[in-house]
N, C-alpha and C positions, 0 to 999 in steps of 0.2 A: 639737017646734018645729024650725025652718028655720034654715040659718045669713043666709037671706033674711031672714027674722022679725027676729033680732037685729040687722042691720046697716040694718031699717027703722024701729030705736027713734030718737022725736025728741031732738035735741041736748039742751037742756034737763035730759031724764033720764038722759041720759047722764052730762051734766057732774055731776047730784046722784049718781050712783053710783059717780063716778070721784073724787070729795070725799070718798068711803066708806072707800077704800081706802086701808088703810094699805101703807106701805111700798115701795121701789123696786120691788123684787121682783117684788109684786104687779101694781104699774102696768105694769111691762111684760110682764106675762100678759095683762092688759086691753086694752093698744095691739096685742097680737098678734092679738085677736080677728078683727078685719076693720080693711081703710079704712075708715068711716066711725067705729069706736071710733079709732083709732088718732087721726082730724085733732081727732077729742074732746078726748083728751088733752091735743093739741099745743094746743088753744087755750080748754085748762081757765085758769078765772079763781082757781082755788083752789092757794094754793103747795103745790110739790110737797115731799117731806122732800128732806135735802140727800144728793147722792148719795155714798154709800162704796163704796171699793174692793171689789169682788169677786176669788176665787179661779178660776182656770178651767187645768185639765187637760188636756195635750197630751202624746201618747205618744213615746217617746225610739225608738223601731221605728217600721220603714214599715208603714203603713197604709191602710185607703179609707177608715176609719169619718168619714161627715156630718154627726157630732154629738161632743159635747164636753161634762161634766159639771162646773159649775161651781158655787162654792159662795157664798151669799151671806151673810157674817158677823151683819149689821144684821138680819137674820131667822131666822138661825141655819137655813137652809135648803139642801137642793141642788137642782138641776135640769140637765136636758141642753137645749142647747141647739142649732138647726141651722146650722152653718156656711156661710154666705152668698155663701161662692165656692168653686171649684171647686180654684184656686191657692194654699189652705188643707190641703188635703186630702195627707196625706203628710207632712204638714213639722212641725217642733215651733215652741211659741214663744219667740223670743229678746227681746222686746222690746215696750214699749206705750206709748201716747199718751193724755194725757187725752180725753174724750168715746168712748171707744169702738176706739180703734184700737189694734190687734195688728201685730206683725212676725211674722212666719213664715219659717223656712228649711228646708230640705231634702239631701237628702242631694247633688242638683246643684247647691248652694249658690246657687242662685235665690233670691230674697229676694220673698216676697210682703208689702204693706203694704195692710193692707182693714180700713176699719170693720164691729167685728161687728154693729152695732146698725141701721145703716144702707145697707150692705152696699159702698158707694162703696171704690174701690180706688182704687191709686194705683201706677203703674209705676216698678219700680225697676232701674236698670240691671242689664244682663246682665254675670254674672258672666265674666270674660274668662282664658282662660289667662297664666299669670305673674302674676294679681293674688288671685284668689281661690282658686286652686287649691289644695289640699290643707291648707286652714286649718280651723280648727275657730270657728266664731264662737260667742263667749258672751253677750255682750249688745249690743243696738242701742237707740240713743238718739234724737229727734228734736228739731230746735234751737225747734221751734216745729211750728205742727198740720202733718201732710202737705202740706197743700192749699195751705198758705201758699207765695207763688211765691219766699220768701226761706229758705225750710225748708232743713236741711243735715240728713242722716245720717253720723251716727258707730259705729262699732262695736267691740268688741274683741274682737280673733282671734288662735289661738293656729299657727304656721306651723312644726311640728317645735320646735325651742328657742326660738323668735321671737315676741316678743307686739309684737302690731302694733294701729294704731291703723286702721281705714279710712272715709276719707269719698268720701260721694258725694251725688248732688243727687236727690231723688225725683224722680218729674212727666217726670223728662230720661233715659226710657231710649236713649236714643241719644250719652248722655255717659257717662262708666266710674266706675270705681273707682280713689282714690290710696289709697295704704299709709306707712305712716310708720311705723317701728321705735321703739318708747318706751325710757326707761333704766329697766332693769328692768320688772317685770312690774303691771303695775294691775288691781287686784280688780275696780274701781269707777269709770265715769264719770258724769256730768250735765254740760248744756249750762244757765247761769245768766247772764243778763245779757248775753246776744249772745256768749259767752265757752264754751271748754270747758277743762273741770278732770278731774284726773283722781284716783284714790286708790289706793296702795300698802297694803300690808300694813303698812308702821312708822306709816301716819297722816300720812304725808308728801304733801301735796295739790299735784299740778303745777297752770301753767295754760298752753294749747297755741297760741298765736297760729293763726290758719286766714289764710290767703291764695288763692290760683287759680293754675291753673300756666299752660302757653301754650296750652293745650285750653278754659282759662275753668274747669274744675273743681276745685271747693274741694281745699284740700291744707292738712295741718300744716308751717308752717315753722320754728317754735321751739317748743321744751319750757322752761319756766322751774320753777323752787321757788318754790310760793305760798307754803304755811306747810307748819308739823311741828310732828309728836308730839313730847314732853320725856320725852327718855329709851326705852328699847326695852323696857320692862315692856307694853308695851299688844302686843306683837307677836301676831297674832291664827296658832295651828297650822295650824287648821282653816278661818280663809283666809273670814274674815265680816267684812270691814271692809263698810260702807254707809253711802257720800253722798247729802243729800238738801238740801233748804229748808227750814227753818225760821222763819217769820217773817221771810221776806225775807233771812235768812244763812244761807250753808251752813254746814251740821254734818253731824254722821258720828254713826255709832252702830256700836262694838266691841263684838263678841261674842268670848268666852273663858271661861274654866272655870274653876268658884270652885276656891280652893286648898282648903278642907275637903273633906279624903278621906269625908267622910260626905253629902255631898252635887255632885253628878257635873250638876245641872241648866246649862245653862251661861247666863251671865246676860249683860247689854248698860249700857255704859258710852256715853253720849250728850255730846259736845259740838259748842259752835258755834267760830264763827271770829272771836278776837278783832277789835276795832276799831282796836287802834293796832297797831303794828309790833312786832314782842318785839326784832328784833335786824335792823336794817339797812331794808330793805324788806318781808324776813320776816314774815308773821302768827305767833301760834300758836293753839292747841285751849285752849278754857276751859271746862271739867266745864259739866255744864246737870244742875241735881237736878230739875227738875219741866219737862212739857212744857205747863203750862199748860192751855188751851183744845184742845190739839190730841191727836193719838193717833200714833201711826208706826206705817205698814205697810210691812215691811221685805223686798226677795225680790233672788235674784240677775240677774232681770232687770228689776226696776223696783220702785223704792222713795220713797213720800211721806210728807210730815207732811203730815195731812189735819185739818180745825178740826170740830170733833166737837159738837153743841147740850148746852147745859148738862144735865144729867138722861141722859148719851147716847142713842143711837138703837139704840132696840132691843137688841140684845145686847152692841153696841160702846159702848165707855164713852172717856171723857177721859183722858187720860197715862198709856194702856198702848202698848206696844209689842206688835204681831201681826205672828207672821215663817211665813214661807209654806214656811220649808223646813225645820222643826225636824219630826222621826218623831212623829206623834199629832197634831202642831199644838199649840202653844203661845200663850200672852197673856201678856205680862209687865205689872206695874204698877208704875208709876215711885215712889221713896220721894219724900217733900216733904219730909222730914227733914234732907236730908244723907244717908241712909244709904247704900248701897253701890249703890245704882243702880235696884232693884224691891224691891218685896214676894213673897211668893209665887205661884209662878206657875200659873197653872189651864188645867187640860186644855182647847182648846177650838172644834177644828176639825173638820174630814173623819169623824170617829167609825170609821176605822178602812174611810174607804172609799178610802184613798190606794194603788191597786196598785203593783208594780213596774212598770219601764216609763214611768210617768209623771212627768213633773213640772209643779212651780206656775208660776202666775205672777200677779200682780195684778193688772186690771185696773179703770180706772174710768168706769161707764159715763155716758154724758152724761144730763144732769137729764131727768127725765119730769115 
């Protein structure tokens, strides 16, 4: 048979065998087939499952390789996938957007931003001497989709001893890069409510007013204290603080090392952000024992609480925590008890196909 044959099946049968298929995964094996499987898809009458985060691997070395092995939890599956621009190739990723979108950097600290799914890129300003130079950037964030003509990028880079904050406008390569010096150093940002926040290692959450300078380009003009951690027991070594959404508040999830010497796993302490004031204007962090409806997928470039279908989907289940950068790949399960944060925790990623060289990253692709 033709790849003509298949792309002359009528719609009809198509949409019954794409009703057939279980799982993201899948479906987008199926929409890769041809155009005519693909507009099937797009205009199947039958819901699709809800989409979860996948893992996808990018080499810390320069490279050509046009493909990328990615893992997808909900099916407990891997596959390679082909990179869809050219402005990928070389670069690791720093950074993702829901439906599909990656950030890319490189050793020219070019910043590539391209849907992988859809393959739509987005120009991001040239990196300029005195702003970008010799910085190391660790994550990029986006205030809203690329596309959107109100979108801001933020990122955090590290400049010799200087952790700096930098925004710029996607869409507007002909506009730059501003830099702003933070107090102290932040593990962790997210942009929540037209607003950016930032997160320390003590669990201390800034929030950064943005304004425009005389170029029209977004810029931080004030660092304030949202809230704080109670007391400096939570101070994380290893440098795992993670802010995210929950339920419409932010919360964080602390990774540290249980103090029995007989057990070395390290475990995740999960809070939101109270609703009244603890002390002046001040928020603080209020423990959360159970996450509910939801799951956390935790990584150092991008991390959500994702709402998970009752029975979970496929492999992924309701109030575990899946973190993209523990050695072997880990799931943790939240206690409903009160107790110290998880149950035990189960082997449950890559199966040992995580090289050196590489690192994770999450991303979430848009609904099929």
């Amino acid at each position: 048979m033709t790849t003509d044959y298949w792309s002359d099946l009528p719609d009809d049968l198509l949409h019954l065998v794409y009703a057939k298929v279980g799982g993201l995964l899948h479906r987008v094996r199926f929409s890769a087939v041809c155009r005519s499987w693909r507009a099937a898809a797009a205009a199947s009458r039958h819901p699709a499952p809800p989409a979860l985060p996948w893992l996808i691997l990018s080499s810390i070395l320069r490279n050509d390789h046009r493909t990328r092995r990615v893992y997808c939890p909900a099916e407990d599956e891997a596959m390679r996938i082909q990179l869809p621009s050219e402005n990928l190739v070389g670069k690791w990723f720093v950074g993702a957007h829901d439906g599909g979108w990656i950030a890319a950097v490189g050793f020219d600290l070019q910043l590539a931003i391209v849907n992988l799914f859809s393959g739509v890129e987005v120009e991001a300003p040239l990196p300029k001497q005195g702003t970008m130079s010799g910085r190391l950037v660790r994550k990029v964030v986006f205030s809203e989709s690329p596309t959107s003509p109100g979108c801001i990028l933020a990122a955090i880079t590290h400049h010799h001893d200087n952790h700096d904050i930098l925004l710029c406008k996607p869409g507007c390569p002909e506009s730059g890069w501003t830099a702003y010096s933070t107090i102290g150093e932040l593990l962790d940002i997210i942009f929540h409510n037209g607003h950016l926040y930032g997160l320390n290692l003590y669990g201390d959450l800034f929030r950064f007013e943005i304004g425009v300078n005389q170029d029209g380009w977004p810029m931080v003009t004030k660092q304030y204290l949202h809230a704080f951690e109670i007391g400096s027991s939570r101070v994380v070594n290893d440098d795992h603080c993670y802010v995210f959404v929950l339920e419409g508040k932010l919360a964080m999830a602390v990774r540290s090392k249980r103090s029995n010497i007989f057990r070395s796993d390290p475990f995740f302490t999960v809070f939101e952000l109270g609703d009244e004031p603890a002390i002046g204007w001040l928020r603080k962090w209020e423990q959360v024992a159970s996450l509910g409806d939801y799951s956390l997928f935790l990584g150092k470039t991008w991390s959500k609480a994702v709402s998970v279908p009752a029975g979970g989907c496929g492999a992924v289940q309701r109030n575990y925590i899946y973190v993209d950068d523990v050695v072997g790949g880990r799931g943790y399960r939240m206690q409903e008890d009160g107790g110290d944060g998880i149950k035990s925790p189960q082997s449950w990623i890559l199966r040992g196909t995580w090289a050196w060289g590489e690192t994770l990253t999450w991303i979430l692709p848009p609904d099929f």
